[in-house]
C-alpha positions as a printed Julia matrix, in Angstrom:
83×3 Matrix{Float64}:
   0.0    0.0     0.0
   1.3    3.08   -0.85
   0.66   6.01    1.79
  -1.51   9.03    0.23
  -2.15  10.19    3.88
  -2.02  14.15    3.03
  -1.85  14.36   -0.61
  -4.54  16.06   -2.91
  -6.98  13.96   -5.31
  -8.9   16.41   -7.68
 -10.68  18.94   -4.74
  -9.76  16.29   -2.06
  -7.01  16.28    0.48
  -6.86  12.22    1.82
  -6.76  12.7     5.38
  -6.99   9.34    6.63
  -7.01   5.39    5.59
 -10.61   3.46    5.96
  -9.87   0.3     4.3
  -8.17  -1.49    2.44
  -9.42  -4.15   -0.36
  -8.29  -6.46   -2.87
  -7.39  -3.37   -5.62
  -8.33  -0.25   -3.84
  -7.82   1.68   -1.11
  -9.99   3.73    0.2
  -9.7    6.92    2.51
 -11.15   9.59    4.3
 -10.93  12.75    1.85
 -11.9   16.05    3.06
 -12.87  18.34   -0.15
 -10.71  21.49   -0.12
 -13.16  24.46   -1.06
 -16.38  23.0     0.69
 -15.18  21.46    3.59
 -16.99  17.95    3.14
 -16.05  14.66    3.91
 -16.35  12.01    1.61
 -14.59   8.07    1.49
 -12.29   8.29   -1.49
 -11.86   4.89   -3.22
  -7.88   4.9    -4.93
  -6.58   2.33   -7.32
  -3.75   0.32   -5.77
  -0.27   1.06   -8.01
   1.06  -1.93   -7.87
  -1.62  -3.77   -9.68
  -0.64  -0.82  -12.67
   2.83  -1.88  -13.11
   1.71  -5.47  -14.63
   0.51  -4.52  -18.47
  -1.5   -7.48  -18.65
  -3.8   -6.82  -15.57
  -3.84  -3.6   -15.77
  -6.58  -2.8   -18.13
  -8.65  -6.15  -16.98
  -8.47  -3.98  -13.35
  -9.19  -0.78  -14.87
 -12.41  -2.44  -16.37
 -13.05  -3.97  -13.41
 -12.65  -0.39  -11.37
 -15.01   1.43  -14.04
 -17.71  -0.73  -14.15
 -17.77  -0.93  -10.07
 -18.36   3.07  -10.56
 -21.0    3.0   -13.13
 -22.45   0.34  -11.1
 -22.31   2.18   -7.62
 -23.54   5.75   -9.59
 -26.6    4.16  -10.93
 -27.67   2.57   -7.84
 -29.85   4.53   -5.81
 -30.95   3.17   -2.36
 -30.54   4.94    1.09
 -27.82   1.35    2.05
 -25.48   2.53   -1.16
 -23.11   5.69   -1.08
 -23.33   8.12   -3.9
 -20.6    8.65   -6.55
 -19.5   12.23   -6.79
 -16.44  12.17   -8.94
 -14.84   9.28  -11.39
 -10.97  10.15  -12.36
């Protein structure tokens, strides 16, 4: 896991780590202008590095948004921001 503890994603500063999965991290991201908190889910590097999984995870990582944005049910978080 690579530490993103402070850095900047789009309007988001990634304050703290929330989990950890199989391909993605995902952390606590504070949005710089509005001052809202949202869970920020980031790709895992390492799984970048090998050209042959790479795009079969950045499918996988796409569809899991479009998924996730089109649900809509108060039990399912909303998608604010693909990059």
């Amino acid at each position: 896991m690579t530490d993103r503890i402070g850095q900047q994603l789009a309007n988001y500063r990634l304050i703290s780590i929330l989990g950890q999965g199989g391909f993605a991290d995902v952390y606590l991201g504070e949005h710089i202008y509005l001052d809202t908190l949202a869970a920020i889910k980031v790709l895992q590097m390492r799984l970048t590095d090998e050209d042959k999984q790479s795009f079969v995870y950045a499918v996988a990582w796409a569809q899991s948004g479009q998924y996730i944005a089109s649900a809509s049910s108060d039990k399912t978080v909303q998608v604010w921001l693909a990059v």
